[in-house]
C-alpha positions as CSV (number, residue, x, y, z in Angstrom):
1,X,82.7,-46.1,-74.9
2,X,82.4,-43.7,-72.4
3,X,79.3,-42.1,-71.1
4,X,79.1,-38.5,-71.9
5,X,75.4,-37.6,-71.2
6,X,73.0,-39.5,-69.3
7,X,69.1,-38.0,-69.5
8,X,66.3,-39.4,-67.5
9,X,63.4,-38.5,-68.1
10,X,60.1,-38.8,-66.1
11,X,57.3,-40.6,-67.6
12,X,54.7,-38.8,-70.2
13,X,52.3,-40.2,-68.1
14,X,52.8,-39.3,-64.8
15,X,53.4,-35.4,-66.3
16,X,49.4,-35.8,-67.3
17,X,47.9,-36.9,-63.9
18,X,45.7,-34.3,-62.9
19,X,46.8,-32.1,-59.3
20,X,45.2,-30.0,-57.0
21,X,48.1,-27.6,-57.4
22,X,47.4,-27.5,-61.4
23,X,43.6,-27.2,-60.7
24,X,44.2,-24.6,-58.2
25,X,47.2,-22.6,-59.4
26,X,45.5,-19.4,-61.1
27,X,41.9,-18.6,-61.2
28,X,40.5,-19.0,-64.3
29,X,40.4,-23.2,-63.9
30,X,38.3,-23.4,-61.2
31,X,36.3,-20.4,-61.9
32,X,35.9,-21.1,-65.8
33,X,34.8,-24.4,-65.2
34,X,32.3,-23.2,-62.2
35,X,30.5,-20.9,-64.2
36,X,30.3,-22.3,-67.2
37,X,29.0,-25.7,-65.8
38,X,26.4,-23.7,-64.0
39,X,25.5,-21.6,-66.8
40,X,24.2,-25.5,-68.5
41,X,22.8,-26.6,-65.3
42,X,21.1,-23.2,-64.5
43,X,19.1,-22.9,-67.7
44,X,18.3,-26.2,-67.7
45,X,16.5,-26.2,-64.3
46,X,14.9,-22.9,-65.1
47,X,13.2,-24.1,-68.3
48,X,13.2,-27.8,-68.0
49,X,13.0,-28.3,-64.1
50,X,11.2,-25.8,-62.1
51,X,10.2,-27.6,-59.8
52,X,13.4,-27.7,-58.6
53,X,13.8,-24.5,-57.7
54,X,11.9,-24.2,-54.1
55,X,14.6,-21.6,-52.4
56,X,13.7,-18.3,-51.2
57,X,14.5,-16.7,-54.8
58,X,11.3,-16.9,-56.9
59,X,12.0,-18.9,-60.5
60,X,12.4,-15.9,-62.5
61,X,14.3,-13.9,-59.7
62,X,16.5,-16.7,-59.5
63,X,17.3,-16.8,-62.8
64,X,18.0,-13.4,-63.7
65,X,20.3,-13.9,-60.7
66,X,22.0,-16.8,-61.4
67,X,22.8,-15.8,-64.8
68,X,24.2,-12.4,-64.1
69,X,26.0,-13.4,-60.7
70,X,25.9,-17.4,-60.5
71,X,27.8,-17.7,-64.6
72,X,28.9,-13.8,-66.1
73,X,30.1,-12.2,-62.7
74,X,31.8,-15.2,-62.0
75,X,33.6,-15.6,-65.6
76,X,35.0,-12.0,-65.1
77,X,36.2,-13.1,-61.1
78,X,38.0,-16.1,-62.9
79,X,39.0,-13.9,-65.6
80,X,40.6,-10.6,-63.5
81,X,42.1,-12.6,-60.7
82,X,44.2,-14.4,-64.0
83,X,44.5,-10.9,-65.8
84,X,46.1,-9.4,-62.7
85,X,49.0,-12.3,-62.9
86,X,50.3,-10.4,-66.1
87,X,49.5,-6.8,-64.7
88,X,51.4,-7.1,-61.2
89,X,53.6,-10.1,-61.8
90,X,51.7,-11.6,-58.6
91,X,49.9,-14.7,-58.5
92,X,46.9,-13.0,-56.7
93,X,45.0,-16.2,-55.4
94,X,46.3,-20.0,-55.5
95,X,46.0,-23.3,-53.4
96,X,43.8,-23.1,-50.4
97,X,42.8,-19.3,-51.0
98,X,41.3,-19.6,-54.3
99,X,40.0,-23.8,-53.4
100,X,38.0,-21.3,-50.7
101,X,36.8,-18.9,-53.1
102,X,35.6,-21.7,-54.9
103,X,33.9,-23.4,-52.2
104,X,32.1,-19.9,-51.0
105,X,30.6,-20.1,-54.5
106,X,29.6,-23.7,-54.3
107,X,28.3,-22.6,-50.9
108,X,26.5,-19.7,-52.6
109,X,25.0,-21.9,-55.4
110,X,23.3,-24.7,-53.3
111,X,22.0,-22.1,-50.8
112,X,19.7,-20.6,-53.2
113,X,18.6,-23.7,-54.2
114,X,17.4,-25.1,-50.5
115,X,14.1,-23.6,-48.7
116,X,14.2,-21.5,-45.4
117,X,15.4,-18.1,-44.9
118,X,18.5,-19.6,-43.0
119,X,20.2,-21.1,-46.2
120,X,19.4,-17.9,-48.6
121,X,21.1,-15.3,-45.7
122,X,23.7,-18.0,-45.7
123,X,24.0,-18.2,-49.3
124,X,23.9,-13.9,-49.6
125,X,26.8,-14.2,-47.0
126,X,28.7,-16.6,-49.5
127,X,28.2,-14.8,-52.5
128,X,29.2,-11.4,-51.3
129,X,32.4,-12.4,-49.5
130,X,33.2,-14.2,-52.3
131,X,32.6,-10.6,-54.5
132,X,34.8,-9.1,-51.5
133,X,37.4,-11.6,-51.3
134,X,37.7,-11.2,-55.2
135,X,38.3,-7.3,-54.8
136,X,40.4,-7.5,-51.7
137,X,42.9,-9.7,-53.6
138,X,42.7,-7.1,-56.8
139,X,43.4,-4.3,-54.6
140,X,46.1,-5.9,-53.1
141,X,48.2,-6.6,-55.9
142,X,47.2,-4.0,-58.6
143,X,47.7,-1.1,-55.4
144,X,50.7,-2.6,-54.1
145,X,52.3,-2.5,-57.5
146,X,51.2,1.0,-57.9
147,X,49.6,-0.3,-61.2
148,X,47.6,2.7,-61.9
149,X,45.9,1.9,-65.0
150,X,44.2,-0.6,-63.3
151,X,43.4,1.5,-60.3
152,X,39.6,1.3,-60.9
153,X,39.6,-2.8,-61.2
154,X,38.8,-4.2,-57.9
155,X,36.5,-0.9,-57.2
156,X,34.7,-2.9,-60.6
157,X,34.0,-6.0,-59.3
158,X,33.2,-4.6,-55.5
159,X,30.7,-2.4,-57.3
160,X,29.5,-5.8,-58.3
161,X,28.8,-7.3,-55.2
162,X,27.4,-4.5,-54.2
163,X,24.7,-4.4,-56.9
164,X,24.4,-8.0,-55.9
165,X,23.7,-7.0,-52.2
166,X,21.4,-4.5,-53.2
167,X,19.6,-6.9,-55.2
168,X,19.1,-9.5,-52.5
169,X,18.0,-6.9,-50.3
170,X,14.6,-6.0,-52.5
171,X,14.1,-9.6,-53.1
172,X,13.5,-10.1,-49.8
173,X,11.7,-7.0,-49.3
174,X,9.7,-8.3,-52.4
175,X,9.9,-5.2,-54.0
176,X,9.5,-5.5,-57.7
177,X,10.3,-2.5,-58.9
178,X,13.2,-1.8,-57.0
179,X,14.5,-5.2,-57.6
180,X,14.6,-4.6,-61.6
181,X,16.6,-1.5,-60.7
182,X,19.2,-3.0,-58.9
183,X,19.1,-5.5,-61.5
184,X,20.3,-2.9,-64.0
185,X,22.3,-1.6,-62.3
186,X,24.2,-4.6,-62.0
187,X,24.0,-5.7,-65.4
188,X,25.6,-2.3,-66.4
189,X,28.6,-2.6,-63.7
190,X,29.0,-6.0,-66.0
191,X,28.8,-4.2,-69.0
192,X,31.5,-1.4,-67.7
193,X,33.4,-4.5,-66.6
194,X,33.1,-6.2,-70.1
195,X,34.0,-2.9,-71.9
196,X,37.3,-2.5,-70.0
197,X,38.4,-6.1,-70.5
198,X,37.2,-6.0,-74.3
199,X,38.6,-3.2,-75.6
200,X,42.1,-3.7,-74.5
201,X,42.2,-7.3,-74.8
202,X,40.4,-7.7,-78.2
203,X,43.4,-5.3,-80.4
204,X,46.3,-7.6,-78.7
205,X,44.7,-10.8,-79.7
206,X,44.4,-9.7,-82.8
207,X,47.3,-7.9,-83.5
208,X,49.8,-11.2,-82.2
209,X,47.3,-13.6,-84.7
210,X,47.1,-11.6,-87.8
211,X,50.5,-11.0,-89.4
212,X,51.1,-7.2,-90.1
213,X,47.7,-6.1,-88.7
214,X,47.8,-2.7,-87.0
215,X,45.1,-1.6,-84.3
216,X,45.2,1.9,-82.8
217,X,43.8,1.1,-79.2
218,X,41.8,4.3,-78.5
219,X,42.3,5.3,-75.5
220,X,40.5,8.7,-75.4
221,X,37.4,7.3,-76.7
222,X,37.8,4.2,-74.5
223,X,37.6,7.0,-71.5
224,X,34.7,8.6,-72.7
225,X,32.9,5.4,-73.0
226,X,33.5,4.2,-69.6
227,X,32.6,7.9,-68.5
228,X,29.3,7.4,-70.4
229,X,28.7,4.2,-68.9
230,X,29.5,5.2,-65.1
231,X,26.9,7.9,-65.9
232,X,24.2,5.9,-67.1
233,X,24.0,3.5,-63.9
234,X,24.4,7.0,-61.5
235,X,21.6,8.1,-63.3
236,X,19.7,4.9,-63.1
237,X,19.8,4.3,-59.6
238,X,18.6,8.0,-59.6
239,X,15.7,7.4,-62.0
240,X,16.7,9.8,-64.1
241,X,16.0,7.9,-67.0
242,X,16.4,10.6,-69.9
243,X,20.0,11.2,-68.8
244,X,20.2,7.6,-68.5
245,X,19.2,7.0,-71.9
246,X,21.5,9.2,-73.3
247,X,24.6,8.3,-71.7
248,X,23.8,4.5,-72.7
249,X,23.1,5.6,-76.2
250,X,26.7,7.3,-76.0
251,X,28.7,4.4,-74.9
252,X,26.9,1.7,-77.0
253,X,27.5,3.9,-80.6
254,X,31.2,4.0,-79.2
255,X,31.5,0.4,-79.2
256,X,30.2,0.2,-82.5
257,X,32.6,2.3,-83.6
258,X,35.2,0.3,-81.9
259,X,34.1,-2.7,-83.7
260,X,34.8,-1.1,-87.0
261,X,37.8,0.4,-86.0
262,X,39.4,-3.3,-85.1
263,X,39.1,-4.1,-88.6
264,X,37.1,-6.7,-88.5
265,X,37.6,-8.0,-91.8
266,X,40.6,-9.0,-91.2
267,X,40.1,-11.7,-88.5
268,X,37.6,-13.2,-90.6
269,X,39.4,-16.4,-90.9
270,X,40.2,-17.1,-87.2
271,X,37.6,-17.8,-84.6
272,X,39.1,-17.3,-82.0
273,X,39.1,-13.5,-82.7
274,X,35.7,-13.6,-85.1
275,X,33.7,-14.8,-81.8
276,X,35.1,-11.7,-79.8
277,X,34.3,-9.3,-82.2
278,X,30.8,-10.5,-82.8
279,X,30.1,-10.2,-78.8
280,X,31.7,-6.8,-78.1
281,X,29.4,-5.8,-81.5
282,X,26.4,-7.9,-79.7
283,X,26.8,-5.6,-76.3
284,X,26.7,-2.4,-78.4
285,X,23.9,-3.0,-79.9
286,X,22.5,-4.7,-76.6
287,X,23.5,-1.2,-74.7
288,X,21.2,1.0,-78.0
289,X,18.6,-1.4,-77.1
290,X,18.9,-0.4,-73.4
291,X,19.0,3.5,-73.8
292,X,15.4,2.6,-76.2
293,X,14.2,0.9,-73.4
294,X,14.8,4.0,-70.8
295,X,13.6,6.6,-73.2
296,X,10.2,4.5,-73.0
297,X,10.6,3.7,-77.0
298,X,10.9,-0.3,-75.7
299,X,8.1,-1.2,-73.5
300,X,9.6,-4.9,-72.7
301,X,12.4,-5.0,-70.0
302,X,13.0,-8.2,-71.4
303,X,14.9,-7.4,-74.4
304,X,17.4,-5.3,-73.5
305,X,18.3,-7.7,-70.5
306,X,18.8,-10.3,-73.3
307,X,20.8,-8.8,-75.9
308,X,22.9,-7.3,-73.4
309,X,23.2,-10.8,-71.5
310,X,23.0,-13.4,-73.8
311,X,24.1,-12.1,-77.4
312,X,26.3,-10.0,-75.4
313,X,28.2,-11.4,-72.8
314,X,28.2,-14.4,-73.6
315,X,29.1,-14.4,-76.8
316,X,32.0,-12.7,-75.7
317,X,32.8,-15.5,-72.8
318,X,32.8,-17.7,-74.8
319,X,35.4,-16.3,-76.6
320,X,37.2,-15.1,-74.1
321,X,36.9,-18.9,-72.3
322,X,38.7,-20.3,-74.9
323,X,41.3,-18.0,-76.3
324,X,42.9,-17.3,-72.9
325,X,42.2,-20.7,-71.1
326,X,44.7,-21.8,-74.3
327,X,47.1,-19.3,-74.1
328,X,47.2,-20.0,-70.3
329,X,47.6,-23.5,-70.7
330,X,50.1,-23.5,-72.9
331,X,48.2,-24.9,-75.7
332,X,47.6,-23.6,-79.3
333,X,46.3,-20.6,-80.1
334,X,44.0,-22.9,-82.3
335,X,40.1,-23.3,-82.5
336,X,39.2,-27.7,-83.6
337,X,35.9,-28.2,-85.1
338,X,34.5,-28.4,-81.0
339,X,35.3,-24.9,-80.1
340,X,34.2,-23.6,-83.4
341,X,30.9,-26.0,-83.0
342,X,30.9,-24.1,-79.3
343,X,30.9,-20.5,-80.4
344,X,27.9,-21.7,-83.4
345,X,25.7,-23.1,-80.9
346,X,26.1,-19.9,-78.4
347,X,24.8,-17.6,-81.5
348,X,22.5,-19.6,-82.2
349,X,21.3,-19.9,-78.4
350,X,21.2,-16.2,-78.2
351,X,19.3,-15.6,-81.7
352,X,16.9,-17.7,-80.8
353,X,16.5,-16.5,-77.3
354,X,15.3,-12.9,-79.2
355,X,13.1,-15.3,-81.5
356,X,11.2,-15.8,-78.5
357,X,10.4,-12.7,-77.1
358,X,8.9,-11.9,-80.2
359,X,4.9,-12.8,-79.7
360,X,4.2,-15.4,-82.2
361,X,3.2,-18.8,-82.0
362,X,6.3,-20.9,-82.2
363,X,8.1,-18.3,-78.9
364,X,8.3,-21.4,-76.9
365,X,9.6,-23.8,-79.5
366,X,12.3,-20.9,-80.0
367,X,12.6,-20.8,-76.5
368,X,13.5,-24.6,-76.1
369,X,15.2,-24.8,-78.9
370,X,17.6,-22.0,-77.4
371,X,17.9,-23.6,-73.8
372,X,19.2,-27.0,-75.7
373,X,21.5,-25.4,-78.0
374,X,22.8,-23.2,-74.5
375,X,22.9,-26.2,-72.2
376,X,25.0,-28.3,-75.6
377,X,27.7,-25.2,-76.2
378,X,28.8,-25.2,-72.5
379,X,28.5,-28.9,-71.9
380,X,31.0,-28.8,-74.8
381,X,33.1,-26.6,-73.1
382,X,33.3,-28.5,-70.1
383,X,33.7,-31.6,-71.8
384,X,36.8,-30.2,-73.8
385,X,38.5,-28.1,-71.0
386,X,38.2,-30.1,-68.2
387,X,40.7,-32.6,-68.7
388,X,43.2,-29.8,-69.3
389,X,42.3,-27.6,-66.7
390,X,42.7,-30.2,-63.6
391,X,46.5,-31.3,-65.0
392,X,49.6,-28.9,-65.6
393,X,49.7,-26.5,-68.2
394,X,52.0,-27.9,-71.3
395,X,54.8,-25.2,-70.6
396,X,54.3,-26.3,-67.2
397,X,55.3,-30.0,-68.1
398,X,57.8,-29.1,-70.2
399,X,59.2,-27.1,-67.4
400,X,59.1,-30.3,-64.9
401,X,60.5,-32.3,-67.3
402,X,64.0,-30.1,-67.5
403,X,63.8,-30.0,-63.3
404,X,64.1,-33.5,-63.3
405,X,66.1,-34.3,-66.1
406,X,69.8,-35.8,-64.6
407,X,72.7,-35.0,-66.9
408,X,76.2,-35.9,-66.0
409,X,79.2,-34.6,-68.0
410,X,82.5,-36.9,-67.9
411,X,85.2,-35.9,-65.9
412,X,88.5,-34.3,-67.5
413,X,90.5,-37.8,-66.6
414,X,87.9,-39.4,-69.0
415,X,88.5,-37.6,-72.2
């Protein structure tokens, strides 16, 4: 019988080896993976290692660092450098350029970590040309595509290297005060950066997972709330904190709003949508607390920090870590019993966190108790997503598979 087709296909197992190229093609593996490894290891040295931490960075100072710049500025890097892909049709950073970025953050990381002035100026140098870096490739794709709804992006994350700058500088100085002003500031250019992502990001998911659901995205009041939020950390750096106050108060009630507005009924049954809408509720609430705080009604900077940080952010990258490392990998748009078990232990991380600034007896068993269930949720994460994220994506495979498939139609003298 004559041959009509002949198919070879390349092994399954060869298509699952992990690759650089995979590893490195778009920045959410390496960057996911960073941050969310450090945000286990961070914590865990902070509460169950101390001694450890012998750079020039005091314990607490490092870790209100580490958390804000070390793990949640460097989810959103990961996060807008992927984003941008669909924005500008550009691959902003691959291969050697984003294995770099990666290795000014490992750079960055240790630094802190070793004694001497030498490694921490090292380490500032790291981290902020790796903020700059970030921005640079932004700017270059999202301006050179004239992409003007994302015009303010990279001027975002620069804006959070440069709170990061300014933060360094008064820990060196040793200036208290001035350091926990910085600090705010940059943990409300997070918070304008989380907004943005969030509030266009959130209504898509939904809408594409819940059949016939129907989101109006908002726009106006979406302006008015990153208005309100640009305000509030001109006004803090100012010390205005009346105005301050006010402005916070404006753009956390709109998010609350928001939340209500997304129907959040409706997504009841899916988690990966639930867990989104519980963090963008979470920093709402987190930026109420905050405008308390400035208006002197909250004496302890502490808890604002907190729900902003923790029931906040990440909450919401957890979420975000999960749905779009999926739907960038190819795989589905599913949540197993692990990612579910994930988002649970986050919650519980960050309600127990609050548990212990309350002054009671049992704050440090909360307090543990927190750390572990932290340190478990993004071991988790790493210990599902790993595998996945050093090998091609499963669209990716597919796509291989059809480049090297051989097919050879018979001539007309063989019919």
């Amino acid at each position: 019988m004559t041959e009509l087709m002949r198919i070879d296909e390349p092994g399954q197992a060869r298509a699952l080896v992990p690759q650089w190229s995979a590893f490195l093609e778009m920045g959410f593996r390496p960057l996911y993976l960073a941050g969310c490894f450090w945000a286990a290891v961070a914590v865990a040295l902070w509460l169950f290692a101390p001694s450890l931490l012998r750079g020039q960075l005091a314990g607490v100072i490092w870790h209100a660092h580490e958390m804000l710049w070390g793990f949640i500025a460097t989810i959103a890097v990961g996060f807008l450098l992927t984003a941008g892909n669909n924005w500008t049709g550009m691959n902003l950073l691959k291969g050697r350029a984003l294995g770099a970025l990666g290795l000014l953050w490992v750079l960055a990381r240790v630094g802190y970590l070793v004694p001497g002035a030498a490694s921490f100026w090292l380490a500032a140098a790291c981290e902020l040309l790796f903020f700059a870096w970030a921005a640079a490739a932004l700017g270059r794709a999202i301006y050179g595509a004239l992409n003007q709804r994302n015009y303010g992006v990279p001027l975002l994350v620069l804006a959070l290297g440069v709170a990061d700058a300014l933060f360094l500088l008064a820990a060196w100085q040793g200036d208290y005060v001035l350091l926990m002003q910085r600090f705010n500031a940059g943990l409300l250019c997070m918070a304008v950066v989380a907004l943005l992502v969030a509030r266009r990001v959130i209504p898509f998911f939904a809408m594409r997972a819940v059949p016939g659901l129907t989101i109006p995205m908002h726009t106006r009041s979406g302006h008015w709330q990153l208005g309100a939020s640009g305000l509030a950390i001109a006004f803090g750096l100012l010390g205005w904190m009346s105005a301050m106050a006010t402005f916070l108060a404006a753009a956390g009630v709109i998010a609350l709003v928001q939340v209500l507005a997304w129907k959040p009924w409706a997504v009841r049954r899916v988690p990966l949508l639930w867990i989104l809408y519980v963090g963008y509720a979470a920093l709402g609430m987190g930026l109420l607390v905050a405008a308390a705080h400035a208006s002197g009604w909250l004496l302890r900077a502490a808890w604002p920090v907190h729900v902003i940080g923790v029931a906040g952010f990440s909450v919401l990258i957890i979420g975000m870590v999960t749905r779009t490392a999926l739907g960038h990998l190819g795989r589905p748009l599913r949540a197993g019993s692990l990612i579910v078990w994930c988002y649970v232990l986050v919650i519980a991380a960050a309600a127990l966190r609050l548990l212990a600034l309350l002054p009671t007896s049992w704050a440090m068993i909360a307090l543990h108790a927190s750390a572990g269930a932290w340190v478990l949720a993004f071991g988790l994460y790493g210990w599902r997503f790993f595998p996945m994220m050093i090998r091609p994506g499963l669209d990716q495979k597919a796509t291989s598979v059809l480049k090297a498939v051989k097919i050879s139609t018979p001539s007309r003298t063989s019919r």
